[in-house]
BABA-207748 format. One record per atom (N, C-alpha, C): residue in one letter; x, y, z; atom name; residue number from 1. Coordinates in steps of 0.001 Angstrom, whole numbers. Atoms other than C-alpha are relative to their C-alpha. Last residue first. Example, Ala and Ser with C-alpha at 12.3 -4.5 7.8 and 13.67 -1.06 7.14 Angstrom:
<dolums>
baba,xx,yy,zz,kedren,kekol
s,-820,-1190,-60,N,2
s,13670,-1060,7140,CA,2
s,-770,1090,730,C,2
a,890,-1190,0,N,1
a,12300,-4500,7800,CA,1
a,900,1200,0,C,1
</dolums>
This chain:
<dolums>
baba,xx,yy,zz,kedren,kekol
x,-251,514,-950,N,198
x,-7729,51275,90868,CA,198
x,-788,-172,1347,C,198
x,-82,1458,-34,N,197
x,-9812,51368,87953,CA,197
x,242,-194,1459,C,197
x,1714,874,28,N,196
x,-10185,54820,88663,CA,196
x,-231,-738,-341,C,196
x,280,-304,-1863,N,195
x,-6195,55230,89306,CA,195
x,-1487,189,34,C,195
x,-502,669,-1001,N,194
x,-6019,53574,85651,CA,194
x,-78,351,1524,C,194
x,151,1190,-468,N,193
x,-8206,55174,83805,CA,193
x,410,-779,813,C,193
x,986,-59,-1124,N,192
x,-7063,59102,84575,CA,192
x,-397,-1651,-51,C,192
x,-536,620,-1709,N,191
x,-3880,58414,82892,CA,191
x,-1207,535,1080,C,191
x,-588,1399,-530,N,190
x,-6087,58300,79564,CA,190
x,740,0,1560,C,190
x,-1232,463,837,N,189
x,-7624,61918,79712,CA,189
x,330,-1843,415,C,189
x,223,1370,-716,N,188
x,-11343,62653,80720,CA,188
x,1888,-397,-809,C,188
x,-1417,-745,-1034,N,187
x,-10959,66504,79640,CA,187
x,-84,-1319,555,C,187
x,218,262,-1420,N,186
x,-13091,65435,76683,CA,186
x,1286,359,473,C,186
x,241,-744,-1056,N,185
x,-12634,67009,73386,CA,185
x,-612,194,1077,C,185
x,-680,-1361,55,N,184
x,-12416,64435,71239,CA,184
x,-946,1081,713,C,184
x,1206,-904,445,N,183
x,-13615,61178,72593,CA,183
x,699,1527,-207,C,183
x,-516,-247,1343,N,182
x,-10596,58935,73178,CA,182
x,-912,470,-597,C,182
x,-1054,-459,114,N,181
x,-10895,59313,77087,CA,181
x,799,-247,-1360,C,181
x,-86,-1451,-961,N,180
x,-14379,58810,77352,CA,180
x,1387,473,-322,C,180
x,1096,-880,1105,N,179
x,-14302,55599,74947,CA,179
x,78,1568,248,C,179
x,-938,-378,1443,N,178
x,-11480,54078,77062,CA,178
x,-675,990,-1072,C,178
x,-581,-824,-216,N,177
x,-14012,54696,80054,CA,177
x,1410,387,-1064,C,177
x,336,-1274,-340,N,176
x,-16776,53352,79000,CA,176
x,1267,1012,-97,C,176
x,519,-90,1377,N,175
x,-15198,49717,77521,CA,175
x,-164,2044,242,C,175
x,-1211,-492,1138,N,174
x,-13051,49853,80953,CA,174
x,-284,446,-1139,C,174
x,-794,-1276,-30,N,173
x,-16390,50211,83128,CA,173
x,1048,315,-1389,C,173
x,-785,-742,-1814,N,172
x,-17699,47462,81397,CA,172
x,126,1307,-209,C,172
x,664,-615,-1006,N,171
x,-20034,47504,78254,CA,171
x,76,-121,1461,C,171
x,732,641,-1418,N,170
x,-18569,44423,76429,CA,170
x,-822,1132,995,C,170
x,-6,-743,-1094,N,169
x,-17850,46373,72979,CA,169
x,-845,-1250,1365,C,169
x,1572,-1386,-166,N,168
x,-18991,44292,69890,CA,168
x,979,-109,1830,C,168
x,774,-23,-1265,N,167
x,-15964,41840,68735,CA,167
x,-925,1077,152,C,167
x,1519,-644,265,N,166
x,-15203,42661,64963,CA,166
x,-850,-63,1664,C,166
x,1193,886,601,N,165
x,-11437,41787,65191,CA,165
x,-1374,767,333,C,165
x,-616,1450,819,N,164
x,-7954,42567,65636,CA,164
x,-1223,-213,-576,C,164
x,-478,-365,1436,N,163
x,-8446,46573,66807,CA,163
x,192,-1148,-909,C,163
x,918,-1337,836,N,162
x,-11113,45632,69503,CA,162
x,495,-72,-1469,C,162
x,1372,1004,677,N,161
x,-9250,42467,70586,CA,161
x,-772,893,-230,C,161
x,-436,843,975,N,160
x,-5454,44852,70702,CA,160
x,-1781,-1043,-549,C,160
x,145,-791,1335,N,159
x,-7599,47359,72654,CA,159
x,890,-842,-978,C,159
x,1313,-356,547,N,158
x,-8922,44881,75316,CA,158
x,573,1028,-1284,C,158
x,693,1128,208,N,157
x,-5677,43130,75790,CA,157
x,-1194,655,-918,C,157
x,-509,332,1479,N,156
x,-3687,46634,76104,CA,156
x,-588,-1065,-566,C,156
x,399,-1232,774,N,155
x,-6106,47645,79009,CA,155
x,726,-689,-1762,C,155
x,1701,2,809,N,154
x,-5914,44301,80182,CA,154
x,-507,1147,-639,C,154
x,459,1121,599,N,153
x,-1966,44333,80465,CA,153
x,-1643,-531,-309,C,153
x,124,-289,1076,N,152
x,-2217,48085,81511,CA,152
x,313,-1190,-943,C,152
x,1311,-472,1049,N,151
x,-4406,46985,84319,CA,151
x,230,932,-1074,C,151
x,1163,983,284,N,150
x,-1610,44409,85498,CA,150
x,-1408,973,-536,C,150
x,-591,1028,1320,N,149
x,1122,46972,85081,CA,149
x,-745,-920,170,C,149
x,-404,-487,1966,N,148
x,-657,49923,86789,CA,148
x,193,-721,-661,C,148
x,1152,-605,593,N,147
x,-1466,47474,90220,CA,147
x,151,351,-1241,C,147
x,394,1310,297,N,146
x,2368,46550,90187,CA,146
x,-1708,79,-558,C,146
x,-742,81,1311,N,145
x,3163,50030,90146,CA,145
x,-676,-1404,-135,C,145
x,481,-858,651,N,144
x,465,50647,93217,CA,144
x,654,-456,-1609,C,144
x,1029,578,151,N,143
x,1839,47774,95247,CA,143
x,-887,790,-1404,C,143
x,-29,1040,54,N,142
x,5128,48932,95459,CA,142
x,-1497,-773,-1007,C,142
x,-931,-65,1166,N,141
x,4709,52213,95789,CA,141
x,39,-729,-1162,C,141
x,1530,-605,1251,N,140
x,2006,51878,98470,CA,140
x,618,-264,-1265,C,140
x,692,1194,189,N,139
x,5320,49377,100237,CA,139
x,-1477,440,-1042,C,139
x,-1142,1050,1077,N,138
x,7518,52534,99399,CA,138
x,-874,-1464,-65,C,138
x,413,-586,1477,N,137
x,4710,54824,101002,CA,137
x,448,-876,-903,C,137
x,1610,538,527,N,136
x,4488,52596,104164,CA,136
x,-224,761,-1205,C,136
x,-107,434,1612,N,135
x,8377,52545,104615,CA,135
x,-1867,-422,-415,C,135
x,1042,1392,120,N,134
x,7659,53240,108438,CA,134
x,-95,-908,-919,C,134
x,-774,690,-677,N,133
x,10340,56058,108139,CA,133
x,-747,-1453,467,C,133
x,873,943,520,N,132
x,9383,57573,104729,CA,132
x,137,-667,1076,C,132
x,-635,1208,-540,N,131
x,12467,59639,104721,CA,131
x,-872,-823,284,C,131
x,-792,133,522,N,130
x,10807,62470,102787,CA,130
x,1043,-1202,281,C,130
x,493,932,1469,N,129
x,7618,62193,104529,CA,129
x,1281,-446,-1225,C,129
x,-320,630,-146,N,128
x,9093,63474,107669,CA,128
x,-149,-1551,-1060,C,128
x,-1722,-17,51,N,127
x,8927,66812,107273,CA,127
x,354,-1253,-4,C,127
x,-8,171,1502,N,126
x,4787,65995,106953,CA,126
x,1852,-239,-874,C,126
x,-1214,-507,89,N,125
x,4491,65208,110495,CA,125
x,773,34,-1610,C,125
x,47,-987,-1076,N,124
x,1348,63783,110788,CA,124
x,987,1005,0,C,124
x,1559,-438,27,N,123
x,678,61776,107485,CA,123
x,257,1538,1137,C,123
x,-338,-837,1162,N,122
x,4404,60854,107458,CA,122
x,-1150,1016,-89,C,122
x,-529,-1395,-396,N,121
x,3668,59473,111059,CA,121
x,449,1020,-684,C,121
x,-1604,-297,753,N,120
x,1786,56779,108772,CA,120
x,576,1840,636,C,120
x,-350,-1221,81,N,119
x,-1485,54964,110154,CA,119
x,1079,382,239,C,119
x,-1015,58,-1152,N,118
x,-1995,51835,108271,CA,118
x,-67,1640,586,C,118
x,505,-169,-1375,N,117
x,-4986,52211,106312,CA,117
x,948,160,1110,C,117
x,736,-1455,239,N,116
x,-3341,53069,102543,CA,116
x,-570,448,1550,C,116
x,-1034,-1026,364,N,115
x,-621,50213,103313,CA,115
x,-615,1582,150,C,115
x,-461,-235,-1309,N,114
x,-3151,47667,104486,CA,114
x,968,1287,37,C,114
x,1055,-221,-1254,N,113
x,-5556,48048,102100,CA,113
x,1014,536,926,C,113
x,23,-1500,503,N,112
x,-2329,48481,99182,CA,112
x,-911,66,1244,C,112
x,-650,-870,-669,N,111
x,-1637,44967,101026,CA,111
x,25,1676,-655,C,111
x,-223,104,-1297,N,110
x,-4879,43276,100634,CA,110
x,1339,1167,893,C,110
x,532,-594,-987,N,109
x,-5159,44429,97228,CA,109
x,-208,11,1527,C,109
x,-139,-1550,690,N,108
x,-1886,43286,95799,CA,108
x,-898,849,394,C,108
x,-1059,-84,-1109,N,107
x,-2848,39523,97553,CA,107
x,775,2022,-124,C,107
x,788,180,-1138,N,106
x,-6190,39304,95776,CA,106
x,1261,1135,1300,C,106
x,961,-950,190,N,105
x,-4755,40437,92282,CA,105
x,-460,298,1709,C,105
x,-674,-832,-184,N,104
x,-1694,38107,92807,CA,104
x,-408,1250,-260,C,104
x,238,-981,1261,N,103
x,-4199,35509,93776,CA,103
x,1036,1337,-110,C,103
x,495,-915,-89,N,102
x,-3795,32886,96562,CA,102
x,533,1147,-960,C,102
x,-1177,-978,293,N,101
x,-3097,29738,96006,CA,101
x,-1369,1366,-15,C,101
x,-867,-209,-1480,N,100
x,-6231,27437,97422,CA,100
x,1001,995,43,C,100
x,-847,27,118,N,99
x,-8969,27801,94626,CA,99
x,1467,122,1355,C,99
x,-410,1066,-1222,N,98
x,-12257,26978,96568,CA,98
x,2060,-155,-1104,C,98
x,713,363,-1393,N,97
x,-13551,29984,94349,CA,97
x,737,-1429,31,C,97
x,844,1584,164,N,96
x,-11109,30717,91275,CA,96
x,-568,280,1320,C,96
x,-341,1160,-644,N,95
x,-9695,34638,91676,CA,95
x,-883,-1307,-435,C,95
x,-1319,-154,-346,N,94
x,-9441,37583,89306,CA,94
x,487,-672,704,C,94
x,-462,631,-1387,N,93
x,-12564,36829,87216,CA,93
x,1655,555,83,C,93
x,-898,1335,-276,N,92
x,-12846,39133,83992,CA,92
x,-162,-272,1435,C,92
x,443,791,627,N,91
x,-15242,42098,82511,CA,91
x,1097,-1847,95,C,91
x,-958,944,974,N,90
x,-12957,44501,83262,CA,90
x,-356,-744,-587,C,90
x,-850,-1033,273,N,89
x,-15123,47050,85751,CA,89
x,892,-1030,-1307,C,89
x,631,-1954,81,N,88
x,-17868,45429,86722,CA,88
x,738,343,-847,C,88
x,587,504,1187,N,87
x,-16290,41700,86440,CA,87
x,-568,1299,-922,C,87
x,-1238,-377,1304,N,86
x,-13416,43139,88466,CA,86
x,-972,-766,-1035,C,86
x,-768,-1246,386,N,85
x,-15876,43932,91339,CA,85
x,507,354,-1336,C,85
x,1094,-838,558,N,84
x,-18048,40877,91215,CA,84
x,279,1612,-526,C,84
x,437,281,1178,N,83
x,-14747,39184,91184,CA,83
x,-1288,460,-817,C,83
x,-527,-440,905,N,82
x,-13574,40812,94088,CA,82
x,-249,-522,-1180,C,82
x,-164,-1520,23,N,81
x,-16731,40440,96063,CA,81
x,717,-65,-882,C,81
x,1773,-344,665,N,80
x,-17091,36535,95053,CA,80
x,-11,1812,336,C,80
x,-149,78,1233,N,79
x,-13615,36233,96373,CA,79
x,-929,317,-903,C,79
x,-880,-1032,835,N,78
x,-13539,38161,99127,CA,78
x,-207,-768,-1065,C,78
x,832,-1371,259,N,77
x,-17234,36038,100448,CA,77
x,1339,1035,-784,C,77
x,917,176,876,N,76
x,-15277,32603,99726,CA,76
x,-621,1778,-382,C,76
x,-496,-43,1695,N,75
x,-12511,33742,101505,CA,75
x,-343,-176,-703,C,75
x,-1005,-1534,427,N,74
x,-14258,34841,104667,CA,74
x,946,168,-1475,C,74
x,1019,-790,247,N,73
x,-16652,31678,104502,CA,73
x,779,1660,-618,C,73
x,-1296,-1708,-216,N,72
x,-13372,29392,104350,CA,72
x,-1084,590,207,C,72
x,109,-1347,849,N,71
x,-15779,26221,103860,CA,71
x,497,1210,520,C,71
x,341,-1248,-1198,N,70
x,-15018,22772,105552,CA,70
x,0,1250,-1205,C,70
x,-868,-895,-534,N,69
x,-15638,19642,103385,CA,69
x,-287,1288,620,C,69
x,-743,119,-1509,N,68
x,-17525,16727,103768,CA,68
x,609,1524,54,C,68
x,-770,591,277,N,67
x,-18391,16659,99327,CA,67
x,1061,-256,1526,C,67
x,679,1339,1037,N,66
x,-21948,17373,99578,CA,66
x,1448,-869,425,C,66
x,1246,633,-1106,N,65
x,-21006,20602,101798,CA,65
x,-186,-1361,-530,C,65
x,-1250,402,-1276,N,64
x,-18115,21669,99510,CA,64
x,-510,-768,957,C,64
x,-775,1026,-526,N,63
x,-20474,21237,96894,CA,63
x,1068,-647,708,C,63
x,975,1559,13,N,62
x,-23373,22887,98225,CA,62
x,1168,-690,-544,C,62
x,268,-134,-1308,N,61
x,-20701,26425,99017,CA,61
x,-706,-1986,218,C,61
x,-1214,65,-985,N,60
x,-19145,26400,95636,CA,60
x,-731,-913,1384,C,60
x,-82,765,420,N,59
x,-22850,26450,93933,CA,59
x,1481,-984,1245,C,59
x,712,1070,-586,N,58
x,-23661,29104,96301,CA,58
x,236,-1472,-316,C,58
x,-593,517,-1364,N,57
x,-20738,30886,95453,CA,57
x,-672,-597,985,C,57
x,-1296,819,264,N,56
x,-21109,30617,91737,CA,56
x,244,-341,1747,C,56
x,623,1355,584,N,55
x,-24973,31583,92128,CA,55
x,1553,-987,175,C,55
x,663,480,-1186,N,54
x,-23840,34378,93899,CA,54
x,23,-1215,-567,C,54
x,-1543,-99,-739,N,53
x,-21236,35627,90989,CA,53
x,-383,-705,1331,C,53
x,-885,1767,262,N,52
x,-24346,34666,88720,CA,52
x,1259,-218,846,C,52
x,1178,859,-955,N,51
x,-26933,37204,90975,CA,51
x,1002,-948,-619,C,51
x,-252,157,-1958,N,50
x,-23822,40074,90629,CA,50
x,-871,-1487,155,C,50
x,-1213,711,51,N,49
x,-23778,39663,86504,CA,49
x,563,-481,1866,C,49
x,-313,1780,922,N,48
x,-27339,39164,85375,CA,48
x,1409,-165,981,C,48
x,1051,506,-1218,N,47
x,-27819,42846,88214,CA,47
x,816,-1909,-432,C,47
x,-886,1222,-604,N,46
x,-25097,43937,85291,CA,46
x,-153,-474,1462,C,46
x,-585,721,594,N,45
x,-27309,46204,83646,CA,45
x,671,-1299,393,C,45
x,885,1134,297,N,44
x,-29400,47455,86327,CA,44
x,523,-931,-972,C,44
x,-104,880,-1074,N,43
x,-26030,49200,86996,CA,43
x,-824,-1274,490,C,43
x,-1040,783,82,N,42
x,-25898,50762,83976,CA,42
x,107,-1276,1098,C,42
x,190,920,900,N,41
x,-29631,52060,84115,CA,41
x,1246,-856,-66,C,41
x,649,1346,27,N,40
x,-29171,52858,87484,CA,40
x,-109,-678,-1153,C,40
x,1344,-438,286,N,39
x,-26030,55346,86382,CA,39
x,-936,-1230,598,C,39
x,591,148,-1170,N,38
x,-22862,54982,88331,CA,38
x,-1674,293,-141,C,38
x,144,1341,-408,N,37
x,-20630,54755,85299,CA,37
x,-587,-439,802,C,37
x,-70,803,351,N,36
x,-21573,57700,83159,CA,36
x,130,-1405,263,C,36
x,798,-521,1265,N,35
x,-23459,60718,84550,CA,35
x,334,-1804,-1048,C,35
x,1752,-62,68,N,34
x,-22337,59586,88047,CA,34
x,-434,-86,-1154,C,34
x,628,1672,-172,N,33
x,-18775,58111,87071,CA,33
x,-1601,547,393,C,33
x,-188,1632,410,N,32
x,-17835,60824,84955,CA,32
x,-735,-941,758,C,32
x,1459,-97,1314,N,31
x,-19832,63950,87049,CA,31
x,706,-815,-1037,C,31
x,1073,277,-1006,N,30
x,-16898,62595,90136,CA,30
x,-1330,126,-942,C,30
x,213,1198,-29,N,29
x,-14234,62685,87525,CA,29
x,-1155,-482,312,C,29
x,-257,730,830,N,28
x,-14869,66288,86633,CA,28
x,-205,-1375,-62,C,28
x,1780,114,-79,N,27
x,-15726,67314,90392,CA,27
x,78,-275,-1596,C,27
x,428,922,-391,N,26
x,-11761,65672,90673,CA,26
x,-1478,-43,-63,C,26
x,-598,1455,419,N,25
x,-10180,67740,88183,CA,25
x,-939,-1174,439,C,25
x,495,-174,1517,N,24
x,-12051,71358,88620,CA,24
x,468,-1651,-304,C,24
x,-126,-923,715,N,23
x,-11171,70900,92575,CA,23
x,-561,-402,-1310,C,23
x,1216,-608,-22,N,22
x,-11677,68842,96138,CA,22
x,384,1166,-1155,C,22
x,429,-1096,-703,N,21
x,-8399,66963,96482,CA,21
x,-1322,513,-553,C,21
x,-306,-1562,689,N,20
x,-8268,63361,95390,CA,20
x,-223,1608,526,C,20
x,-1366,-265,-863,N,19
x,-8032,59937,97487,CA,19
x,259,2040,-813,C,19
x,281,71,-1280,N,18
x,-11371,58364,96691,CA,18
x,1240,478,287,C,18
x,1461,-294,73,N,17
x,-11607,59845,92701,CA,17
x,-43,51,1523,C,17
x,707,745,-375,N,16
x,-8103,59009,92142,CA,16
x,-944,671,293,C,16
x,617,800,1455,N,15
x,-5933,61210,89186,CA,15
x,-1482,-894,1478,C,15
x,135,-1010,874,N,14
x,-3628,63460,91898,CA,14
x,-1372,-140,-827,C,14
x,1130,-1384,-977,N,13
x,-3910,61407,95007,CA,13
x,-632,884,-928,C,13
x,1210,1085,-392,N,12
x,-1812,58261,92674,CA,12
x,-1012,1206,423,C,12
x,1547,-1188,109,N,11
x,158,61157,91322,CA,11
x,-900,-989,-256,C,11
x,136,-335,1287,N,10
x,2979,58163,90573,CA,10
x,-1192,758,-30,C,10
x,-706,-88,1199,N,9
x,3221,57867,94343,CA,9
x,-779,73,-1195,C,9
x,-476,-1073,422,N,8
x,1303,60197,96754,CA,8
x,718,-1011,-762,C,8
x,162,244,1335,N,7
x,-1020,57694,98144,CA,7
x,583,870,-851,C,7
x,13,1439,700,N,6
x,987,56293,101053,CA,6
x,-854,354,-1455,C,6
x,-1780,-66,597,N,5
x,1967,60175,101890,CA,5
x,-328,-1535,-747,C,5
x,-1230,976,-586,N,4
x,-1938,60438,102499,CA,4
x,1109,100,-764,C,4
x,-426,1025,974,N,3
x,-3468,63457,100944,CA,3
x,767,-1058,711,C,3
x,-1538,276,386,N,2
x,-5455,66005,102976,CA,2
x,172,-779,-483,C,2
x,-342,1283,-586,N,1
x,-8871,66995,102523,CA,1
x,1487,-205,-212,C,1
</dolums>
């Protein structure tokens, strides 16, 4: 499979699971998240956590209704997705429901979407990747670094409230996958978390 030019910074293509080439690295990752994060039992796990992310956007929904008002449907449903998402995986909300500002989690994935989908004459014409002439790698770039530095502010969160205090493990993704990659002699290394977060 080829590599988009939009995901080629910081060996984004190199480390991602949906953007990686077909070798010893990526059928690695790929028996990670089956064996470990894509199990039913895990996933029956946090059923509690998808039916309360509904519950929140039903709740939302009756008192917007109660209270006259009009309901976004399309921004209600991203938000309740990405939060069911980053609850999975982080164990945190990333947007408020009927919050009006819009999220610098929300807004960071919208344009990596648009950046990774766009289609990029770099893609076609590979000579031409070096001058970037659409600037759709530099906007991936962009978005991607920013990405890294917000999930190595919860990465560092969660291992500073591990090492401070007696908390018990939450059993997200992140809990899993820090574990995996400070297990001696796994090939699961740390800069693999982050572009499987991402």
């Amino acid at each position: 499979r080829s590599v988009m030019d939009a995901a080629s910074p910081f060996d984004h293509s190199k480390w991602a699971l949906g953007l990686g080439q077909n070798g010893p690295r990526w059928r690695e990752m790929r028996r990670i998240c089956n064996s470990e994060l894509l199990t039913p039992r895990r996933l029956d796990s946090l059923r509690g956590l998808r039916e309360q992310k509904v519950q929140e956007l039903l709740r939302h929904v009756r008192e917007a209704c109660q209270g006259g008002q009009a309901v976004n449907v399309g921004e209600c449903s991203m938000t309740t997705a990405l939060n069911s998402i980053s609850n999975t995986l982080f164990s945190q909300d990333t947007m408020g429901l009927g919050s009006d500002s819009v999220t610098e989690f929300r807004a960071l994935s919208l344009d990596l979407a648009i950046a990774l989908g766009s289609p990029n004459i770099s893609d076609f014409f590979p000579l031409l990747k070096y001058i970037d002439p659409q600037g759709i790698r530099r906007r991936a770039e962009v978005c991607i670094k920013r990405f890294y530095e917000l999930l190595d502010e919860i990465i560092e969160k969660r291992n500073t409230l591990y090492s401070t205090s007696k908390v018990g493990k939450k059993g997200d993704f992140l809990d899993v996958l820090l574990e995996l990659s400070t297990k001696p002699g796994s090939e699961f290394k740390k800069e693999c978390v982050k572009p499987l977060l991402l």
